[in-house]
N, CA, C and O atoms as CSV, one atom per row, in Angstrom:
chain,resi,resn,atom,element,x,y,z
A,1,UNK,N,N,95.335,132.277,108.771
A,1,UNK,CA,C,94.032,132.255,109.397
A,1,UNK,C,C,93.534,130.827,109.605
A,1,UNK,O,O,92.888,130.528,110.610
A,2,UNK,N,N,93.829,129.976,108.680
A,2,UNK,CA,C,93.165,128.778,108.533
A,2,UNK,C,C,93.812,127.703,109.902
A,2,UNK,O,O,93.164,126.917,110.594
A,3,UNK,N,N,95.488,128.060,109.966
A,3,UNK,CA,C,96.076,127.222,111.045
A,3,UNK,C,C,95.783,127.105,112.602
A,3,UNK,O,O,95.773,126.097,113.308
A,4,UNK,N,N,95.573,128.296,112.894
A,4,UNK,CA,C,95.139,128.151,114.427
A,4,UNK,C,C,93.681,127.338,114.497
A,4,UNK,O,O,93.319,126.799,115.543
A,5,UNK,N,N,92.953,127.309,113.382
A,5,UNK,CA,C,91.722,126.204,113.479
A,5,UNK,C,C,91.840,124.699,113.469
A,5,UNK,O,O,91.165,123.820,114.005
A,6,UNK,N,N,92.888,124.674,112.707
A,6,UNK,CA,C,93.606,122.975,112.236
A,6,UNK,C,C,93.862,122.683,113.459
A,6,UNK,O,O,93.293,121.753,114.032
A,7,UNK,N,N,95.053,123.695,114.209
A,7,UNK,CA,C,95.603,123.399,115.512
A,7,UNK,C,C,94.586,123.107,116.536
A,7,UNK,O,O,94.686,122.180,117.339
A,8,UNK,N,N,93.766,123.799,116.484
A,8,UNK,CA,C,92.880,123.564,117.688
A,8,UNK,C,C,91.904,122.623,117.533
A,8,UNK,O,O,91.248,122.204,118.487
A,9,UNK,N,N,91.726,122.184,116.182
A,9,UNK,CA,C,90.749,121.036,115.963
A,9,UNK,C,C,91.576,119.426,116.426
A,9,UNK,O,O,91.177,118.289,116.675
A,10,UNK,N,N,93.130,120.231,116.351
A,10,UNK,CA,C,94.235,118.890,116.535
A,10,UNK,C,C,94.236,118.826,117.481
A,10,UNK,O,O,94.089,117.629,117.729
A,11,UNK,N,N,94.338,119.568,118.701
A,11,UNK,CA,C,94.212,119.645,120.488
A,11,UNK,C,C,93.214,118.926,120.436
A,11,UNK,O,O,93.579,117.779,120.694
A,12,UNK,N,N,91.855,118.978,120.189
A,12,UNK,CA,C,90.622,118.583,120.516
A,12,UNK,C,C,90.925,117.460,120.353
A,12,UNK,O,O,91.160,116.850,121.396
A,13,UNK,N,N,91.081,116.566,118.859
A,13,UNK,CA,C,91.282,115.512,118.710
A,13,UNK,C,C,92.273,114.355,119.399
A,13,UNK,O,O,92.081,113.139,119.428
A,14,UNK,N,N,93.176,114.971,119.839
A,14,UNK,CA,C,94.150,114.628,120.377
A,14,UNK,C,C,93.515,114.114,122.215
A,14,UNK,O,O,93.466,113.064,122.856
A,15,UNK,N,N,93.069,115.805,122.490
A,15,UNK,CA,C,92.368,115.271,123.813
A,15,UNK,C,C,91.608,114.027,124.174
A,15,UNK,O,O,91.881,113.211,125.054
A,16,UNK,N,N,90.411,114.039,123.168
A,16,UNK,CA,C,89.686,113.184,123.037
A,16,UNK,C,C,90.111,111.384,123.042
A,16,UNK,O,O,89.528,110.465,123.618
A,17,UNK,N,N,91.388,111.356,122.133
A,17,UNK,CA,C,91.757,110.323,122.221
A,17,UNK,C,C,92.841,109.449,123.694
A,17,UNK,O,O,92.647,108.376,124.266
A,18,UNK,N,N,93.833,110.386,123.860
A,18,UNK,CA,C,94.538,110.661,125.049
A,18,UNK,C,C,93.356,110.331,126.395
A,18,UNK,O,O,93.873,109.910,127.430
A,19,UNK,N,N,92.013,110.490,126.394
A,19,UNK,CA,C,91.260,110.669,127.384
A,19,UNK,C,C,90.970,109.136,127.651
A,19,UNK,O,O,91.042,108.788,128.830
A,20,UNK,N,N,90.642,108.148,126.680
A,20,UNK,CA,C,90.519,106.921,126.868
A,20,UNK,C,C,91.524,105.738,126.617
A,20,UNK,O,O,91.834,105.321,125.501
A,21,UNK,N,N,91.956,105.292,127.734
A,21,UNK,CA,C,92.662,104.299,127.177
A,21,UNK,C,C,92.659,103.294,125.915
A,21,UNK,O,O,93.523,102.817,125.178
A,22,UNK,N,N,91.455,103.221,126.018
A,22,UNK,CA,C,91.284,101.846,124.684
A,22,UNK,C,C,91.124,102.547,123.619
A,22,UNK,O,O,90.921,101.943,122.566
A,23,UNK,N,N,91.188,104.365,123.631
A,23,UNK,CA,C,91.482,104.960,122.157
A,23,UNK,C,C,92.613,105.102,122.057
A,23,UNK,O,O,93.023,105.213,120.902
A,24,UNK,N,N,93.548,105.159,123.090
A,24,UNK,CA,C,95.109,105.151,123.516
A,24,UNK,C,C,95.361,103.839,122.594
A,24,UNK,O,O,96.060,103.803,121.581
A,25,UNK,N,N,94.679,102.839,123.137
A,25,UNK,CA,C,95.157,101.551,122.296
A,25,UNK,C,C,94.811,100.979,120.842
A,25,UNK,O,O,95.444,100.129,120.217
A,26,UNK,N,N,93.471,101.760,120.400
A,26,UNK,CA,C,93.415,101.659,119.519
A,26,UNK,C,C,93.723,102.129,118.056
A,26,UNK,O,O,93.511,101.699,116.922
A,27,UNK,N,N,94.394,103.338,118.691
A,27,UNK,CA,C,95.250,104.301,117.575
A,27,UNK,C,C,96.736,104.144,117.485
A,27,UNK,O,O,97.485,104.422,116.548
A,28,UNK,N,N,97.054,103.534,118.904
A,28,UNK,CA,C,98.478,102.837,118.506
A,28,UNK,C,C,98.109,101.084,117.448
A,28,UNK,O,O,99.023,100.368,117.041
A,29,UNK,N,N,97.224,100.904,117.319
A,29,UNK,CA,C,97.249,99.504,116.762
A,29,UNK,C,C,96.831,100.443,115.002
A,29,UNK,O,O,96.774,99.767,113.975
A,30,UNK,N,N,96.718,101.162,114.985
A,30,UNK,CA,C,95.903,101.493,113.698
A,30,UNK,C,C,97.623,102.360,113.328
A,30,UNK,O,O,97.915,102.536,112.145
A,31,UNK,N,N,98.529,102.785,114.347
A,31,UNK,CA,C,100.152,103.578,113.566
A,31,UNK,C,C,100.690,102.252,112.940
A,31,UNK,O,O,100.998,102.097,111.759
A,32,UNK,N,N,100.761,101.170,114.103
A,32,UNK,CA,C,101.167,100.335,113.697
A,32,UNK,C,C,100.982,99.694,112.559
A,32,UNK,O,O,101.855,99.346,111.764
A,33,UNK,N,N,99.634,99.510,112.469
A,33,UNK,CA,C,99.642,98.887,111.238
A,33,UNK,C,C,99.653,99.615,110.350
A,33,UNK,O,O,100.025,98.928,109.398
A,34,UNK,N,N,99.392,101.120,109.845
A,34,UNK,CA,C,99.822,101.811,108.835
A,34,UNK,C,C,101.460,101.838,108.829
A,34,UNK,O,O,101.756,101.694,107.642
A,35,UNK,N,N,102.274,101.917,109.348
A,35,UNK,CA,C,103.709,101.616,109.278
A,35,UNK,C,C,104.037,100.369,108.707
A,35,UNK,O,O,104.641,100.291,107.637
A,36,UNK,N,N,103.620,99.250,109.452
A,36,UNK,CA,C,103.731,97.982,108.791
A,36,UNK,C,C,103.770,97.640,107.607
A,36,UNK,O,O,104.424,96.772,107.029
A,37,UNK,N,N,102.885,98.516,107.200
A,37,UNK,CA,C,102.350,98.921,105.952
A,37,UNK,C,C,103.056,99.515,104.750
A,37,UNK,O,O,103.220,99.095,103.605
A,38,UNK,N,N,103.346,100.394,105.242
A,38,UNK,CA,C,104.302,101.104,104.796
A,38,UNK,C,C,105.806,100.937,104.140
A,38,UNK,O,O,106.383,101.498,103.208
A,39,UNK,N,N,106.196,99.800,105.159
A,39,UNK,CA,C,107.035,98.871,105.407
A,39,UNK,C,C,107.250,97.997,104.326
A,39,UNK,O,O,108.161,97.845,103.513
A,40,UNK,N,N,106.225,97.494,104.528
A,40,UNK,CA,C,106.207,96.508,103.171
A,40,UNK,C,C,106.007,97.198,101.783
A,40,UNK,O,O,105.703,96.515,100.805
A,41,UNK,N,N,106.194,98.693,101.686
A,41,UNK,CA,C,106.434,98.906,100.027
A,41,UNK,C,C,107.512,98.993,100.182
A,41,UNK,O,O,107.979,99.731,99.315
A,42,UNK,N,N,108.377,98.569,100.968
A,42,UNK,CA,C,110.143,98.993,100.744
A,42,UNK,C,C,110.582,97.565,100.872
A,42,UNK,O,O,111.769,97.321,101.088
A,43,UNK,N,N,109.643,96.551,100.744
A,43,UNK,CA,C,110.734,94.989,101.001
A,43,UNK,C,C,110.584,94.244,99.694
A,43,UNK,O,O,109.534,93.957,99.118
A,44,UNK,N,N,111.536,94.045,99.416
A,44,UNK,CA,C,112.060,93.682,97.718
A,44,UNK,C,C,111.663,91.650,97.675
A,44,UNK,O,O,112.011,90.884,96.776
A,45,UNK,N,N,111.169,91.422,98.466
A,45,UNK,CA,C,110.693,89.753,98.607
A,45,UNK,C,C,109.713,89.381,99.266
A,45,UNK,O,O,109.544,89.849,100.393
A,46,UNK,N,N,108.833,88.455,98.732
A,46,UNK,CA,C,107.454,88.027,98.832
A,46,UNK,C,C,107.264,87.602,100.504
A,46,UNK,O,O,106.413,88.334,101.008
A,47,UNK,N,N,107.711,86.830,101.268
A,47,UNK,CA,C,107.370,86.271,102.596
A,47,UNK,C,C,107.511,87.602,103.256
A,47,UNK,O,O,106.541,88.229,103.685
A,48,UNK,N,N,108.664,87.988,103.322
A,48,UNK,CA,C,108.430,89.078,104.353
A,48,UNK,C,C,107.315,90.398,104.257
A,48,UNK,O,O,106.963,91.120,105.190
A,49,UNK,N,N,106.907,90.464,102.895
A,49,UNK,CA,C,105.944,91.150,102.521
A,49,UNK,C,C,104.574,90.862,102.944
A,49,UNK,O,O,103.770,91.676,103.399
A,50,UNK,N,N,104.393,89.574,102.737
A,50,UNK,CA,C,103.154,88.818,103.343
A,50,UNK,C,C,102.993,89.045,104.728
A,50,UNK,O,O,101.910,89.186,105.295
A,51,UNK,N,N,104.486,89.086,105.427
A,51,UNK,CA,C,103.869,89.072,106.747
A,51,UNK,C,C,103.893,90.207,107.610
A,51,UNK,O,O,103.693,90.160,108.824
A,52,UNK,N,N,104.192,91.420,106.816
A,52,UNK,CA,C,103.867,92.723,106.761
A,52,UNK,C,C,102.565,93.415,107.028
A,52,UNK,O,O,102.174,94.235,107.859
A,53,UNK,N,N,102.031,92.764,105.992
A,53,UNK,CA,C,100.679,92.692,105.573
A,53,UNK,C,C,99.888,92.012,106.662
A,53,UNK,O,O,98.987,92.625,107.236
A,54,UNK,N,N,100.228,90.618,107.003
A,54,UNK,CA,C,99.705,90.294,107.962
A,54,UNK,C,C,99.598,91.254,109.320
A,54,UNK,O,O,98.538,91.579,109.855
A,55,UNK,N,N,100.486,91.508,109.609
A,55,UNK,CA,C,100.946,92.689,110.748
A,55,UNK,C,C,99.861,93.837,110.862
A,55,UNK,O,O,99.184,94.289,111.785
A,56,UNK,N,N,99.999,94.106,109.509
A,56,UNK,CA,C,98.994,95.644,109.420
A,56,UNK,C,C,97.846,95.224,109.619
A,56,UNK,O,O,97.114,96.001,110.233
A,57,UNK,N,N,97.264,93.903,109.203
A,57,UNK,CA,C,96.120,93.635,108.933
A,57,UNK,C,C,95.210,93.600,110.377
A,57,UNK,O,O,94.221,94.195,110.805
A,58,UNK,N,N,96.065,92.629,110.830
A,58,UNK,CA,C,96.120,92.719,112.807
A,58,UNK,C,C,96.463,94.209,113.736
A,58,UNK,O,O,95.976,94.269,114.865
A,59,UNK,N,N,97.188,95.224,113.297
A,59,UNK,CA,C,96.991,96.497,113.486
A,59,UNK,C,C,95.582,97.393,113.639
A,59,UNK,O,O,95.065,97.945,114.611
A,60,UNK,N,N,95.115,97.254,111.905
A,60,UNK,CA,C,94.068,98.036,111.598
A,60,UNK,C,C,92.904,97.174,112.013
A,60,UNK,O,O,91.788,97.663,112.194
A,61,UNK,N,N,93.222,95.595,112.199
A,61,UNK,CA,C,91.385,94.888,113.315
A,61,UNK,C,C,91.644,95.339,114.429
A,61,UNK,O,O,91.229,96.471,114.180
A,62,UNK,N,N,91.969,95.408,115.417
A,62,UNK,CA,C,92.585,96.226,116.650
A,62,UNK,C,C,91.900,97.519,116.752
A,62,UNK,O,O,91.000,97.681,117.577
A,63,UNK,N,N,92.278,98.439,115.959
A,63,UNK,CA,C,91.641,99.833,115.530
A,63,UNK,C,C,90.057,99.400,115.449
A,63,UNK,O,O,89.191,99.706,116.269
A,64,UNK,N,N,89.912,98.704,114.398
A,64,UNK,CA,C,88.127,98.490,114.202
A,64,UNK,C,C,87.925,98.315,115.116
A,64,UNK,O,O,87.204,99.106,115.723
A,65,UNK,N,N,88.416,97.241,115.711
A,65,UNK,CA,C,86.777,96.683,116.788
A,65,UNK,C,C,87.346,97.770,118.119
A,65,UNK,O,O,86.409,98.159,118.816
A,66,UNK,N,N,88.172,98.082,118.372
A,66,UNK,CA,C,88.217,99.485,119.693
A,66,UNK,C,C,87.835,100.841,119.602
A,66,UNK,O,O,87.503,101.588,120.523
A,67,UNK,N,N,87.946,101.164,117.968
A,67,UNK,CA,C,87.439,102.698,117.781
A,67,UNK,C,C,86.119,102.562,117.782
A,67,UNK,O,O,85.826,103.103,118.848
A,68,UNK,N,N,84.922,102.129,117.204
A,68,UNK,CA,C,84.944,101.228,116.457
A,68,UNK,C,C,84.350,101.792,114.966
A,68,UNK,O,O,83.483,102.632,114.722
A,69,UNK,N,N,85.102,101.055,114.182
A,69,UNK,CA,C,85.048,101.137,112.968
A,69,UNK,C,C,84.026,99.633,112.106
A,69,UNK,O,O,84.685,98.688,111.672
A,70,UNK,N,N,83.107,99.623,112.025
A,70,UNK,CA,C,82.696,98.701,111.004
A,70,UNK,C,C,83.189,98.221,110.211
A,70,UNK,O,O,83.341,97.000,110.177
A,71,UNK,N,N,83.693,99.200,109.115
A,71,UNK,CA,C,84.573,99.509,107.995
A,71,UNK,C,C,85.587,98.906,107.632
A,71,UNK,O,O,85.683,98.354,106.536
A,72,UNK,N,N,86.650,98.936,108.669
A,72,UNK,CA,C,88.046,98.763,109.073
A,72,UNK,C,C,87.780,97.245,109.605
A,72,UNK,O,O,88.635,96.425,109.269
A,73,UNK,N,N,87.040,96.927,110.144
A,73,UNK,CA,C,87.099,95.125,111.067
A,73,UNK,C,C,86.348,94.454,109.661
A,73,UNK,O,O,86.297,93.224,109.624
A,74,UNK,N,N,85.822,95.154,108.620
A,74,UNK,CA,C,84.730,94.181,107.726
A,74,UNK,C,C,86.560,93.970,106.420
A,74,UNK,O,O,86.898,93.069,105.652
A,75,UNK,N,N,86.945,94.742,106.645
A,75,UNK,CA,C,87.954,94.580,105.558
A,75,UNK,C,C,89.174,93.783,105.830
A,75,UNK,O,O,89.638,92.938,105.066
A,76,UNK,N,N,89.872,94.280,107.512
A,76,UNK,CA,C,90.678,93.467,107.939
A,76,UNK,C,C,90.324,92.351,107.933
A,76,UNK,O,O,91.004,91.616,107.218
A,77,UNK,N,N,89.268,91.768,108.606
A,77,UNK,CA,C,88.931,90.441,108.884
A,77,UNK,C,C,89.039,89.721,107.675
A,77,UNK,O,O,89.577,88.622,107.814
A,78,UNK,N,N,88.602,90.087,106.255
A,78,UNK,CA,C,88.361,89.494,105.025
A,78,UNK,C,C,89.728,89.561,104.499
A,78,UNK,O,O,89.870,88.703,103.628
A,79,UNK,N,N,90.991,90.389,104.737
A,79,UNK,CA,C,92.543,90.553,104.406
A,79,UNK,C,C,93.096,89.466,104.978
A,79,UNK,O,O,93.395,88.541,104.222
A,80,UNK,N,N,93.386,89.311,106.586
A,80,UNK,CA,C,93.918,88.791,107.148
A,80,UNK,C,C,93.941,87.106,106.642
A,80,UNK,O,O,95.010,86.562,106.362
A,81,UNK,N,N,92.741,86.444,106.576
A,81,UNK,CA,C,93.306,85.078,106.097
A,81,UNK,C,C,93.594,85.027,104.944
A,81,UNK,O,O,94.228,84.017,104.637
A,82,UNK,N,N,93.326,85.916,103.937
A,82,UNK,CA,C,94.265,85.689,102.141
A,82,UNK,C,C,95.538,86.227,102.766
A,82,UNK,O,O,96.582,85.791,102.284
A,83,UNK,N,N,95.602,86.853,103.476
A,83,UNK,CA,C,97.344,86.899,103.719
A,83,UNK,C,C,98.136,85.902,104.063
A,83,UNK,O,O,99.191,85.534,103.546
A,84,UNK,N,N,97.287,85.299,105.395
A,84,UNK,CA,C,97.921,84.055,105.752
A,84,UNK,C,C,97.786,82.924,104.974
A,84,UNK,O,O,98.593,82.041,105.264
A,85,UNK,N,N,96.875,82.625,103.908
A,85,UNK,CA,C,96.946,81.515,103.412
A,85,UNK,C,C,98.155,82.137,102.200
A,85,UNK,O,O,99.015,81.306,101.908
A,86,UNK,N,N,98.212,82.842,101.839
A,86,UNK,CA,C,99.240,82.843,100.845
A,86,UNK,C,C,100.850,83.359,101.290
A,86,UNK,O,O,101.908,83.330,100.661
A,87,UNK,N,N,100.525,83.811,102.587
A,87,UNK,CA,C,102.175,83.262,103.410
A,87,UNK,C,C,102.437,81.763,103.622
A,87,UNK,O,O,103.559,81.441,104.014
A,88,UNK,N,N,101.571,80.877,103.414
A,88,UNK,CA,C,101.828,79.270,103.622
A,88,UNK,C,C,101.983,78.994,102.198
A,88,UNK,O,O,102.688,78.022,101.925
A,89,UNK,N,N,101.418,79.714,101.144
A,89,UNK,CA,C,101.538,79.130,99.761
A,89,UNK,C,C,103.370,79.117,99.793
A,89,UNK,O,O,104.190,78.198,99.799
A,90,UNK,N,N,103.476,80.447,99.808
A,90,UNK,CA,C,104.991,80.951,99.915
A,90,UNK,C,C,106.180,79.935,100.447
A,90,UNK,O,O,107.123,79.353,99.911
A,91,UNK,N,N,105.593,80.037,101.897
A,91,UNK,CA,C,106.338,78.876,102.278
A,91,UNK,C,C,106.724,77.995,101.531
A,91,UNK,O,O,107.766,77.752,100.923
A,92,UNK,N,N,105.228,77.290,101.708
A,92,UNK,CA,C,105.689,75.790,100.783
A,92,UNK,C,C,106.552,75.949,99.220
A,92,UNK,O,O,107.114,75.031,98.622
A,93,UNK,N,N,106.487,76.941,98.926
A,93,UNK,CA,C,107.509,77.325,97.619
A,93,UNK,C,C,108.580,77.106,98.228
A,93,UNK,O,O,109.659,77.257,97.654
């Protein structure tokens, strides 16, 4: 009983997004960076991890400021340069 509601709440949602391009684009920037993401719990060394992270981080601001999410751009934005400054720490190691 419960599935044909899920399903059809998933059509809807789906429509909705499919209907605008820049939700087209902003939900591919928000897979991406959850993959990215993802990604980096399977990499066994620090740089490439960092820049994983970086990746996602730039994914999920993408998502904020096009869906828009407050939420998502107040957190990315504040991620993104501790990532990058400590992909340069790395480096310089």
């Amino acid at each position: 009983m419960l599935w044909p509601q899920i399903a059809s709440l998933a059509s809807e949602q789906l429509s909705e997004i499919l209907a605008s391009p820049v939700q087209i684009v902003a939900y591919l920037g928000a897979a991406l960076g959850a993959l990215l993401v993802l990604a980096g719990a399977f990499v066994k060394t620090m740089i490439p991890l960092r820049w994983l992270t970086v990746g996602g981080n730039i994914g999920f601001l993408v998502f904020g400021v096009l869906h828009p999410s407050l939420t998502t751009v107040l957190v990315s934005a504040l991620l993104l340069p501790i990532n990058l400054y400590r992909v340069q720490q790395m480096t310089r190691l």
